[in-house]
N, CA and C of each residue as an Amber inpcrd file, in Angstrom:
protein
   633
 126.8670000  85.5680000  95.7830000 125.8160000  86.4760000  96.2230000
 126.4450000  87.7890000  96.6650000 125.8280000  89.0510000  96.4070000
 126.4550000  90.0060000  96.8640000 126.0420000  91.2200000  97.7540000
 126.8820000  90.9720000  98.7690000 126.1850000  91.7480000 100.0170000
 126.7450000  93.4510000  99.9020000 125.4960000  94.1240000 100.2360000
 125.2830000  95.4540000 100.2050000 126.1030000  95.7580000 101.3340000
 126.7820000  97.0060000 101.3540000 127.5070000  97.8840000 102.2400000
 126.6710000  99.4090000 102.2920000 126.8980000  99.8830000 102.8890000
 126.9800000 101.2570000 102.8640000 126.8390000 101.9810000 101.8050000
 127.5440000 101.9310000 100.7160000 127.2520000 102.2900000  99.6820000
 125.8530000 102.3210000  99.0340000 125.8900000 103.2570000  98.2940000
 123.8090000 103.0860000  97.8920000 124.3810000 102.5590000  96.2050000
 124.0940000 101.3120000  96.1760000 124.6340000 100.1070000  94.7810000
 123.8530000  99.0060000  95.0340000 123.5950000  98.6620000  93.4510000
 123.1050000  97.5100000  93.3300000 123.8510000  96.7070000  92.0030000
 124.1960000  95.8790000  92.0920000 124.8680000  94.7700000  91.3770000
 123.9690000  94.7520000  89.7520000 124.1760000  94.6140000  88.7710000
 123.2180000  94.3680000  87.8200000 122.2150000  92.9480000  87.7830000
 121.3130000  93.1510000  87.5770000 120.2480000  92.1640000  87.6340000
 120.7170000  91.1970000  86.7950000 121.7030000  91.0090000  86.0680000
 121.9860000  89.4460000  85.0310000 122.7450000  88.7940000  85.8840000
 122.8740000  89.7160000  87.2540000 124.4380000  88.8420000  88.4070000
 123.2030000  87.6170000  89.2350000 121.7320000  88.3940000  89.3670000
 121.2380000  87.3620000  90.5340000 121.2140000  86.2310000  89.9030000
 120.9640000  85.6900000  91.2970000 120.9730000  84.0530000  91.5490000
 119.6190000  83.8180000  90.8180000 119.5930000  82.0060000  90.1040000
 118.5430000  81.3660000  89.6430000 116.9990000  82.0470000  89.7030000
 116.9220000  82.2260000  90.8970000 115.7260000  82.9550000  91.2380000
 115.1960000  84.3310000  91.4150000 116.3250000  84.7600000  91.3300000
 116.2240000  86.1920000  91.0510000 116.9450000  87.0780000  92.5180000
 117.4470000  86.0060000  93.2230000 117.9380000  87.4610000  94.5070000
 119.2480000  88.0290000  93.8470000 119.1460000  89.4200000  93.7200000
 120.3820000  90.3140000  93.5160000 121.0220000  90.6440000  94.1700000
 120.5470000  91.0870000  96.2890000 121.5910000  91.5440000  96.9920000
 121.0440000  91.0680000  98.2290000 122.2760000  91.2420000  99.0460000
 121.2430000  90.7940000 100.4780000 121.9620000  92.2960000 101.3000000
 121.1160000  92.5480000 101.9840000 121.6940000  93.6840000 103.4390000
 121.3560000  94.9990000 102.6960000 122.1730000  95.8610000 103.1010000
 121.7690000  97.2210000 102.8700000 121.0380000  97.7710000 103.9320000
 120.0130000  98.3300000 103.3220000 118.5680000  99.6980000 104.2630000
 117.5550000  99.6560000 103.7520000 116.5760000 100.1630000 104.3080000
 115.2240000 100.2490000 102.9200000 114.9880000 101.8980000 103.1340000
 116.5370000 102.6450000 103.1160000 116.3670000 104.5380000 103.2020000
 115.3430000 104.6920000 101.9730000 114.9160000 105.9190000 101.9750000
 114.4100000 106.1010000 100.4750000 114.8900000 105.6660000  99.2040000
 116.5050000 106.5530000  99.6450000 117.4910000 106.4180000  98.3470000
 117.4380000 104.9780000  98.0620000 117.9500000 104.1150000  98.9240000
 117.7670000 102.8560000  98.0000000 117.1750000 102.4710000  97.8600000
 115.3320000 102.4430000  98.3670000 114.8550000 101.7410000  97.7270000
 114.3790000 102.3230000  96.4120000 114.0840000 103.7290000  96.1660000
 114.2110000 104.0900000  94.5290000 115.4950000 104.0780000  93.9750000
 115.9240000 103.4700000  94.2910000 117.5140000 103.3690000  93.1810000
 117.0860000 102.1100000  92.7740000 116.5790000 101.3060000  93.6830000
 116.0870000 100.1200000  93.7590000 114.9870000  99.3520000  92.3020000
 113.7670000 100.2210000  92.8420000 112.6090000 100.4110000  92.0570000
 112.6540000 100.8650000  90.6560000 114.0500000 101.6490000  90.4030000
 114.0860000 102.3280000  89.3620000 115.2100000 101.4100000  88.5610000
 115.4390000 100.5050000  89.3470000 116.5390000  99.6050000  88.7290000
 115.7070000  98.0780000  88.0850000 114.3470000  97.8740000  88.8770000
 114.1320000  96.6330000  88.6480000 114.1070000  95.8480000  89.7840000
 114.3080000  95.9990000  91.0430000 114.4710000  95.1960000  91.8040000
 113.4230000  95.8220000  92.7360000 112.9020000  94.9710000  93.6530000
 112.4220000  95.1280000  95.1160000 112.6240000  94.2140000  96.3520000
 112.4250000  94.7280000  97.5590000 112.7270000  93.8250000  98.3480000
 111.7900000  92.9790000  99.2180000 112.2600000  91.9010000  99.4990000
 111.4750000  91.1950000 100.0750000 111.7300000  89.8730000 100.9930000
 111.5050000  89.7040000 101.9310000 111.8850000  89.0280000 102.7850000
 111.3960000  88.8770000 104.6420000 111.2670000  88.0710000 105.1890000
 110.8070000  87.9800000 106.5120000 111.3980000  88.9130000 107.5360000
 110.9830000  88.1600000 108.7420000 110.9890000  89.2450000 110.3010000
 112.7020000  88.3350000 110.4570000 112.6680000  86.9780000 109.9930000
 114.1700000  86.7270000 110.6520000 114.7960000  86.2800000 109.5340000
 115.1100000  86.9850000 108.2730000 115.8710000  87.2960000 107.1930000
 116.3760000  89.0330000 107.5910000 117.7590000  88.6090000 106.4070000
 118.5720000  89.8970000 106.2190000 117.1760000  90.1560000 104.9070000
 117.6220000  91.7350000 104.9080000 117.0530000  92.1590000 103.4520000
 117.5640000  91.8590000 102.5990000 116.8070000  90.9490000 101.6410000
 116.2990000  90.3770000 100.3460000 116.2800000  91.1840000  99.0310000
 116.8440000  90.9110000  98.3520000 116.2360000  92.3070000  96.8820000
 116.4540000  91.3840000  95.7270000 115.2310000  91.5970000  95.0570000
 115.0280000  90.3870000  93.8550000 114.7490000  91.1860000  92.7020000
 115.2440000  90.3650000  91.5550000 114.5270000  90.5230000  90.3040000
 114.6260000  89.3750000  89.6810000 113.5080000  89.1370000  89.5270000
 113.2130000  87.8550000  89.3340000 113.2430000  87.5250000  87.8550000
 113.7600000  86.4110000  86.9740000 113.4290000  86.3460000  85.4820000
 112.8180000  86.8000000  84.6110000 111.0810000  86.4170000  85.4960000
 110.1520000  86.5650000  84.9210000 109.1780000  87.2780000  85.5500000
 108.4090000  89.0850000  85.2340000 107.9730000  89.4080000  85.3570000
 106.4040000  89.6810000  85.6620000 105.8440000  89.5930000  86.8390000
 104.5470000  89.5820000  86.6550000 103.5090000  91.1540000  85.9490000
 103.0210000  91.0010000  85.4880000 102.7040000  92.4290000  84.8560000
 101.1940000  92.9320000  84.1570000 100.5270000  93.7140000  84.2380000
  99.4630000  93.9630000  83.6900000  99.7130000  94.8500000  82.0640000
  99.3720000  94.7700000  81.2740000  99.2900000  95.9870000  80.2020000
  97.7470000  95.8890000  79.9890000  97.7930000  97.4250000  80.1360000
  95.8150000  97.7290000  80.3890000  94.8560000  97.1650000  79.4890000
  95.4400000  97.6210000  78.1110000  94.3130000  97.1400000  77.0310000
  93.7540000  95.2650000  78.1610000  94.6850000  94.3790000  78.3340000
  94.4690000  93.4200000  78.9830000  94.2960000  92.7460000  80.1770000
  93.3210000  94.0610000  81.0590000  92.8410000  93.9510000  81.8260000
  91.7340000  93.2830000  81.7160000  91.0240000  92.3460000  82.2920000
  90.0970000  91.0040000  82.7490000  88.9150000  91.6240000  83.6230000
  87.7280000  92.1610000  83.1910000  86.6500000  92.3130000  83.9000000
  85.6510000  91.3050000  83.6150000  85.3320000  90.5080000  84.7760000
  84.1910000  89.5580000  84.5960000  82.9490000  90.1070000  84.5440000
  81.6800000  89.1740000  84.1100000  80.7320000  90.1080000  83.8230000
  79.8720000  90.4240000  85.5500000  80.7190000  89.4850000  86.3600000
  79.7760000  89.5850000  87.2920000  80.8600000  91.2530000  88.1770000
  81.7930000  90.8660000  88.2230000  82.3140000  92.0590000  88.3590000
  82.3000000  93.4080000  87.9830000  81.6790000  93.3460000  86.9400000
  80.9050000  94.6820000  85.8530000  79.8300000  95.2980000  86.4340000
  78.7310000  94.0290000  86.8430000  77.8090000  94.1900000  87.2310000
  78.0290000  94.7680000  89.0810000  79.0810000  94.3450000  89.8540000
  79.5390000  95.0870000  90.8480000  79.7310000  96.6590000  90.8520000
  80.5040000  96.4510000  90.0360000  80.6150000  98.3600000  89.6960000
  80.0200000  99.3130000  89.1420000  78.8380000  98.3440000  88.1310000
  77.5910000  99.3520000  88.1770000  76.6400000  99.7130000  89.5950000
  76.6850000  98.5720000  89.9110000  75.9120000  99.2910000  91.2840000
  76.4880000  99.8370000  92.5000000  77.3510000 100.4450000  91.9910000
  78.4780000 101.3540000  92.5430000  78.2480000 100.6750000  94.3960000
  78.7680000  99.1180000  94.6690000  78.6120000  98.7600000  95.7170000
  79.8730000  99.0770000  96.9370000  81.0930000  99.4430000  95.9070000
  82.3150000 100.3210000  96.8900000  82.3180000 101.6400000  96.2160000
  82.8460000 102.6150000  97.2370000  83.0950000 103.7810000  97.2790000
  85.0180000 103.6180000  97.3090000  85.3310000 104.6970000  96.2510000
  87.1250000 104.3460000  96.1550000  87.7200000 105.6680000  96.1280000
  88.7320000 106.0590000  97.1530000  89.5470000 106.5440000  97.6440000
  91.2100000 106.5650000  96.9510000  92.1250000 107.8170000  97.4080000
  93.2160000 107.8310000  96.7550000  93.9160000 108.0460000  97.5400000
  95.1060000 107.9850000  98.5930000  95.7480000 108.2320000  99.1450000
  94.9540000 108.9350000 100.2860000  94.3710000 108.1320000 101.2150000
  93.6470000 108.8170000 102.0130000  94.2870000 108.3710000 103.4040000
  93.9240000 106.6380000 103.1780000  94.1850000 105.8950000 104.2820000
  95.4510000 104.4830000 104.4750000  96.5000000 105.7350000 103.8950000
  97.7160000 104.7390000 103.4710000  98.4470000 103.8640000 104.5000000
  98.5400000 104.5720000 105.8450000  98.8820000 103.7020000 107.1250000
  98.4860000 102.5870000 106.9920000  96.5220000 102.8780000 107.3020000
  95.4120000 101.6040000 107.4270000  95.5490000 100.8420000 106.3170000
  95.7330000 100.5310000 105.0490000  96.2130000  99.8460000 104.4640000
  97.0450000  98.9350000 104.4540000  98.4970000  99.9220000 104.4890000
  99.8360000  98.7460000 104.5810000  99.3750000  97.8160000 105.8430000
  98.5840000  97.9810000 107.2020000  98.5680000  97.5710000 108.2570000
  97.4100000  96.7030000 108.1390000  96.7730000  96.8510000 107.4450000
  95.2330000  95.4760000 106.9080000  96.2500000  94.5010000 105.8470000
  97.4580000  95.1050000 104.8540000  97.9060000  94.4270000 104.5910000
  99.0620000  93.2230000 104.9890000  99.5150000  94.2630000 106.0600000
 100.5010000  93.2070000 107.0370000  99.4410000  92.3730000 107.6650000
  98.4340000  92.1010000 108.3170000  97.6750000  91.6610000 109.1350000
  97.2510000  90.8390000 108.9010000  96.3790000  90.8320000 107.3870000
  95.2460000  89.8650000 106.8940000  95.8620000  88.9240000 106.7950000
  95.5000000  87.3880000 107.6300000  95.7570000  86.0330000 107.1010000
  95.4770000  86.1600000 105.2700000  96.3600000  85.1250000 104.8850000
  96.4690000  84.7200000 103.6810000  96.7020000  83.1480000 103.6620000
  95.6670000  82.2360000 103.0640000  96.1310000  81.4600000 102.6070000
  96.7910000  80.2990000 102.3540000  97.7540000  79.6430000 102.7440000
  98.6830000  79.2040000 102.9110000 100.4640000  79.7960000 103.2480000
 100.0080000  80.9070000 103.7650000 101.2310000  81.5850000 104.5700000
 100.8760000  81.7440000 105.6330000 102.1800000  81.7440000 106.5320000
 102.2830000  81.9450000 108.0910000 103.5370000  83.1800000 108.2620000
 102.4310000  84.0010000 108.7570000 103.2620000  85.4640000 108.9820000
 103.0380000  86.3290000 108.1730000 104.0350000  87.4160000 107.3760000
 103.8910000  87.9150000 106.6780000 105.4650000  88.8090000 106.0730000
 105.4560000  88.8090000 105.1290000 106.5170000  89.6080000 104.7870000
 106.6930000  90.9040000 105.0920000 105.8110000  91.9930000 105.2620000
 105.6410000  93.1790000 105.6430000 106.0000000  93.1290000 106.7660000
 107.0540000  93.5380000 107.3330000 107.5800000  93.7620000 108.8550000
 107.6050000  95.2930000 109.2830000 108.1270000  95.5190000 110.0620000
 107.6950000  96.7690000 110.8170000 108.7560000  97.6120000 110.2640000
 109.8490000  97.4430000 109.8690000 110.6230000  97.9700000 108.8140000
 110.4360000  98.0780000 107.5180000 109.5100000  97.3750000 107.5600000
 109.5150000  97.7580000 106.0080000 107.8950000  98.9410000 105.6470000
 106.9470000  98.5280000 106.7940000 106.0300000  99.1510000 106.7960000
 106.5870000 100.6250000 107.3530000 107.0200000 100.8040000 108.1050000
 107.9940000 102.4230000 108.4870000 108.9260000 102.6180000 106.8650000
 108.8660000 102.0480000 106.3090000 109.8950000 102.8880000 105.2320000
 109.1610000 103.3100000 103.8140000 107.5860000 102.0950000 103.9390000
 107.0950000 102.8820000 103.3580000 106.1480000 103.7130000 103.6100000
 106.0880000 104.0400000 104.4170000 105.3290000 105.3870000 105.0360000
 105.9310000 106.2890000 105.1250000 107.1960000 106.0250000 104.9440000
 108.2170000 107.3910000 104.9190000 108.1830000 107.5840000 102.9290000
 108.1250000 106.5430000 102.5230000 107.4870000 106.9950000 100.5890000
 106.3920000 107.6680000 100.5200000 105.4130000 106.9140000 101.3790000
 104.2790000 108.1140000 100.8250000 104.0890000 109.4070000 101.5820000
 105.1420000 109.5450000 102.5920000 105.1940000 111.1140000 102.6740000
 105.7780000 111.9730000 102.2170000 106.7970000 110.8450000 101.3540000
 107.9200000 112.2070000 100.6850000 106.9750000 112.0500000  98.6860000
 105.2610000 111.1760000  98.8740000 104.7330000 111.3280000  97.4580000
 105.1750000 110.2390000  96.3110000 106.1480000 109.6100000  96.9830000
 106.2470000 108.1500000  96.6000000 105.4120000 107.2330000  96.2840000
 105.1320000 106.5820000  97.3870000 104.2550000 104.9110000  97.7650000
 103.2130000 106.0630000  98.1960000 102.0390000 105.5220000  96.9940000
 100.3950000 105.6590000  97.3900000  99.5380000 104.0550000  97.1900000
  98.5950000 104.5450000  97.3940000  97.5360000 103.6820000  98.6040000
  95.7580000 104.0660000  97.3660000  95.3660000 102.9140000  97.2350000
  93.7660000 102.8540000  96.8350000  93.4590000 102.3490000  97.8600000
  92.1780000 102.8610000  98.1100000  91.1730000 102.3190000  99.2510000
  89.8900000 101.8220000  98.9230000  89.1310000 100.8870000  99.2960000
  88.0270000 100.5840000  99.2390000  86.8600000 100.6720000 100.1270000
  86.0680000 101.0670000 100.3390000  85.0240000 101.6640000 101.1710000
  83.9140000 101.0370000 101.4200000  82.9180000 100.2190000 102.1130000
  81.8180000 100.0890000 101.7140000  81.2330000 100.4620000 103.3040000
  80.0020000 101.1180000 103.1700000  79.5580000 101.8470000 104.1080000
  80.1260000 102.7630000 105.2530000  81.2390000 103.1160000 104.5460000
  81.8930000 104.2370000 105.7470000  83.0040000 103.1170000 105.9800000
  83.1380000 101.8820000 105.2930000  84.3350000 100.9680000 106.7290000
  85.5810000 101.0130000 105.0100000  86.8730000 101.0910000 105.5980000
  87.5930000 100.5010000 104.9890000  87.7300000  98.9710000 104.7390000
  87.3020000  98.6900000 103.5980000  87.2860000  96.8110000 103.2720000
  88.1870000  95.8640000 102.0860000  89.2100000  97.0230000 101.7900000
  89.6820000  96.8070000 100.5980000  90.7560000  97.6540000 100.2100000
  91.8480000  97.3430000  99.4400000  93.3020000  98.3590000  99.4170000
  94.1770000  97.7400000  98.8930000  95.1600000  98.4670000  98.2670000
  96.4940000  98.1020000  98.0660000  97.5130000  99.4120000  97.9800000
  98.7450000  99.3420000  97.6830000  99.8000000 100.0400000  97.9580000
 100.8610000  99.8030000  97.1870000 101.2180000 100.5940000  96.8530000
 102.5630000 100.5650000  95.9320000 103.7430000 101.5920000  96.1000000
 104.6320000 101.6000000  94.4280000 105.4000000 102.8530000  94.4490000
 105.2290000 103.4750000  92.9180000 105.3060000 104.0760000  92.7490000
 104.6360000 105.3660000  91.6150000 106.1110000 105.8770000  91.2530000
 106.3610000 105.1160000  89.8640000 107.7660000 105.9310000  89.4070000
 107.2560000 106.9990000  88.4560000 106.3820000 107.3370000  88.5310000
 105.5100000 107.9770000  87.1470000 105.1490000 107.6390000  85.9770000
 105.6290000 106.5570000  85.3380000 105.4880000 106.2150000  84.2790000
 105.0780000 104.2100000  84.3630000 105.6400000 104.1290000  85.5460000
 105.3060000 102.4830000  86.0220000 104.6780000 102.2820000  87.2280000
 103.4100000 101.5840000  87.9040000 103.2100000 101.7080000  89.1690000
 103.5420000 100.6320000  89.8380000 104.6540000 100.0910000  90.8740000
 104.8480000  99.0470000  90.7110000 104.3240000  98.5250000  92.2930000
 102.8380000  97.7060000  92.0790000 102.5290000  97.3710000  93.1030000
 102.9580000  96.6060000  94.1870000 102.6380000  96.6180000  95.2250000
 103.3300000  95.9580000  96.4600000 102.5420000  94.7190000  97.0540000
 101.3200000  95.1120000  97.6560000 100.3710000  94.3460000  98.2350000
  98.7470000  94.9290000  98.3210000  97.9580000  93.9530000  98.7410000
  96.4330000  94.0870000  98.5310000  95.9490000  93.3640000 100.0930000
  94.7800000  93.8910000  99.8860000  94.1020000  93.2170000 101.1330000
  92.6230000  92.9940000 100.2630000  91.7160000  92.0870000 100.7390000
  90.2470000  92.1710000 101.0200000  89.6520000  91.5720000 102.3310000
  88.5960000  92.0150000 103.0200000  88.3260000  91.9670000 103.7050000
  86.8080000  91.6670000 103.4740000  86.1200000  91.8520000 102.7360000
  84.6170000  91.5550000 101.8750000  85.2810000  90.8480000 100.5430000
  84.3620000  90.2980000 100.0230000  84.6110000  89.5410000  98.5570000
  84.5910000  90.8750000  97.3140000  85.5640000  90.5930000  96.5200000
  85.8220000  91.4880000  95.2500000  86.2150000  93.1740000  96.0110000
  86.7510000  92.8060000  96.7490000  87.4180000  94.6470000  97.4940000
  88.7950000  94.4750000  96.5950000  89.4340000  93.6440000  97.2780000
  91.1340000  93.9030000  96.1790000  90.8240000  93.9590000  94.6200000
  89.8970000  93.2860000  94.0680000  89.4090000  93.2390000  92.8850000
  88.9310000  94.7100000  92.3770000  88.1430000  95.0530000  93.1300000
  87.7420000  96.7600000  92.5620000  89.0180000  97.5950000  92.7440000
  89.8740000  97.7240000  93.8010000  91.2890000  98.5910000  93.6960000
  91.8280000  98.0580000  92.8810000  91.9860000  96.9380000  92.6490000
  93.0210000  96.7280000  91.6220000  92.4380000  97.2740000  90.0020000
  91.2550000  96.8730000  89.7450000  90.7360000  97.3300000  88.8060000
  90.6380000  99.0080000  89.0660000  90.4180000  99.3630000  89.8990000
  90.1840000 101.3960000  89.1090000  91.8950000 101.4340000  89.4250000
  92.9120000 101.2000000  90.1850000  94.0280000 101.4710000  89.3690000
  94.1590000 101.8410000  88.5570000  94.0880000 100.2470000  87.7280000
  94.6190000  99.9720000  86.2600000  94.0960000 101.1770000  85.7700000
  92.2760000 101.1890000  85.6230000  91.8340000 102.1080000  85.0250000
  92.2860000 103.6710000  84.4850000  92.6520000 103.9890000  86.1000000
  93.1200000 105.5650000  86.2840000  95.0070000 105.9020000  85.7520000
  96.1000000 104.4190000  85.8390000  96.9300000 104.4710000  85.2910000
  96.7200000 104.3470000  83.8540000  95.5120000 103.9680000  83.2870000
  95.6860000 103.9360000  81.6040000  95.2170000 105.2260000  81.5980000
  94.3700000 105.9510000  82.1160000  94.0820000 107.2850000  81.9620000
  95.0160000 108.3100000  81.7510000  95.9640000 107.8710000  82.3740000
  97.3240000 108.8270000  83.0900000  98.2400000 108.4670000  82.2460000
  98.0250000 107.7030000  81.0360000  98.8690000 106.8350000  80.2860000
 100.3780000 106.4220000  80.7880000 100.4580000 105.6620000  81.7870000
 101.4780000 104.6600000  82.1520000 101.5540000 103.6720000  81.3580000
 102.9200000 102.9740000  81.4800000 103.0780000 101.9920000  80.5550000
 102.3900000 100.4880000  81.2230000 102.4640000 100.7040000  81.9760000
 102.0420000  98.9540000  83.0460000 102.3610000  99.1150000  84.0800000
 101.2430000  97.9730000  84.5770000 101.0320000  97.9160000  86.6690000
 102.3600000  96.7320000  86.2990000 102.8580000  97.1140000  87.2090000
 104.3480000  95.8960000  87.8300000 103.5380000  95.3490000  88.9630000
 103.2920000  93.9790000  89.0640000 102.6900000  92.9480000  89.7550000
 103.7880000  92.0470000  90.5450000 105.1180000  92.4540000  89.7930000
 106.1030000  91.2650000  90.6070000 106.5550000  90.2180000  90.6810000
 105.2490000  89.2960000  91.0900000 105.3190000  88.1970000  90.9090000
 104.3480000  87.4900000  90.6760000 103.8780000  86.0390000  90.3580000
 103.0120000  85.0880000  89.7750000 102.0270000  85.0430000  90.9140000
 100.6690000  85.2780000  90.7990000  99.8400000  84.7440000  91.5140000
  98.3330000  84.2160000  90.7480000  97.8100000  83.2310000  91.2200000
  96.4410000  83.0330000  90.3830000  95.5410000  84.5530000  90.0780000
  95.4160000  84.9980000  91.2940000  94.6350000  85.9990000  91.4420000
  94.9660000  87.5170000  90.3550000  96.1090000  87.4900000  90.2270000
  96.2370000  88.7610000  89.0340000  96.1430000  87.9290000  88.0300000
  96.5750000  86.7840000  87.5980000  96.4180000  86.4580000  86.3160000
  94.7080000  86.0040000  85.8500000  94.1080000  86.2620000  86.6900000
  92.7020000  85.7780000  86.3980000  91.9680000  87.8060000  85.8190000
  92.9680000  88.4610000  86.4940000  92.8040000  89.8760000  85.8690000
  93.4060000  90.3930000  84.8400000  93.9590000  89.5630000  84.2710000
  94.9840000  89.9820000  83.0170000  96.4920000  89.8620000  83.2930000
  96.9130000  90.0110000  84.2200000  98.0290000  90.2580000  84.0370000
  99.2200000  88.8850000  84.0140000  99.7890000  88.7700000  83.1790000
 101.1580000  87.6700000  82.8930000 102.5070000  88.1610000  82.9060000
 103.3500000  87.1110000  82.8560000 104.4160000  87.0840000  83.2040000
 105.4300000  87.4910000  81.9410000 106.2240000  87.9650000  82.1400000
 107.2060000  88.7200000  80.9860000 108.5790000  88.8910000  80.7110000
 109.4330000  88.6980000  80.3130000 110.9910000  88.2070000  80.7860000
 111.6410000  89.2030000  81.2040000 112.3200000  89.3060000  82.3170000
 112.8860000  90.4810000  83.0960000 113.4860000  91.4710000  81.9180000
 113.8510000  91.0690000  80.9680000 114.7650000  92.1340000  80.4940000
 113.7660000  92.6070000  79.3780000 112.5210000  92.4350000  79.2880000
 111.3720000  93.3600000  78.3790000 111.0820000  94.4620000  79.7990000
 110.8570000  93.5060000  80.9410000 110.3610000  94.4870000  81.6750000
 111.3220000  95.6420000  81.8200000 112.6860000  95.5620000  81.7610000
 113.6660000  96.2440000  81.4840000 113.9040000  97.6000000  80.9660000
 113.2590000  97.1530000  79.7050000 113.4440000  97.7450000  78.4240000
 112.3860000  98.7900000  78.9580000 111.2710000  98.9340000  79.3850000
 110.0960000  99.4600000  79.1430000 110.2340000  99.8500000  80.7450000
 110.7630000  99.9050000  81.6710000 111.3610000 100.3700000  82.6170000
 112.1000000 101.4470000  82.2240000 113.0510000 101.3640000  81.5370000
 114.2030000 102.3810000  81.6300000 113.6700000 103.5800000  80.3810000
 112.9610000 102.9350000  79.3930000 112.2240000 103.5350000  78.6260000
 111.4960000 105.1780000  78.3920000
């Protein structure tokens, strides 16, 4: 395993372990984490872990044409029942996203370091933020990092039923507009793959990364 120094380096992604960790330690400064992002890797890890940085085998990933709108979800967004936002309320986000129980997890990966570093992305125009709205309340969001050509998401919240579902969907939307190549999802969850998006072998995602 290979531990980060001082140096702003990352090991090549064919070195990680089985599962994909590439480095442990380091910073989450800007510089590395877009050296990072731009390499393939992100980080991830708890309140009583060193920093974590993975790239995992297998890619979770959207390509737009194969985005997944249900019909009842169609029928949501015709009756224009959220109002959606762009970098408005990026704090309140990452912080509904650290917060919100999930599931079968206890805690959360988003720690207070990592939420300070990316708030220091989206001020230097980095890491932006969709919002979801319904009657004046924030109910819905996610957050990422924006290499320009890849958006590679981070986390989501809902707080009403189908809120992460509508951000995630006008994303996609507005990145096929903007013609990006694909939402970077990360990793496997039911919930994106019920929206299109599957898994892809690290070194396509690679290819179309460096691309």
């Amino acid at each position: 395993m290979y531990f980060l120094s001082r140096e702003l380096y990352f090991p090549p992604v064919h070195r990680s372990s089985p599962d994909g960790i590439v480095a442990i330690g380091g910073d989450l400064s800007p510089e590395r984490l877009m050296l990072a992002y731009r390499s393939g890797i992100f980080p991830w890890f708890e309140d009583d872990e060193p920093i974590l940085w993975w790239s995992p085998p297998e890619r979770m990933v959207l390509f737009f044409p194969e985005l997944k709108i249900s019909k009842s979800m169609r029928n949501i967004i015709n009756r224009n029942c959220f109002t959606i936002t762009w970098n408005t309320a990026f704090a309140d986000v990452i912080a509904h996203c650290r917060d919100i129980p999930r599931h079968g997890q206890h805690g959360t990966w988003i720690t207070d370091d990592m939420t300070k570093a990316y708030c220091r992305l989206h001020e230097l125009g980095i890491a932006k933020s969709v919002e979801v709205w319904q009657d004046g309340i924030l109910v819905g969001g996610l957050y990422g990092v924006d290499l320009g050509h890849i958006f590679c998401g981070e986390s989501m919240f809902s707080i009403v039923p189908n809120a992460s579902k509508m951000a995630f969907i006008a994303l996609a939307q507005k990145l096929e507009r903007e013609n990006y190549r694909l939402l970077d999802c990360q990793v496997h969850n039911d919930h994106l793959e019920s929206l299109g998006a599957r898994e892809i072998l690290r070194e396509e995602f690679l290819e179309i990364l460096q691309s």
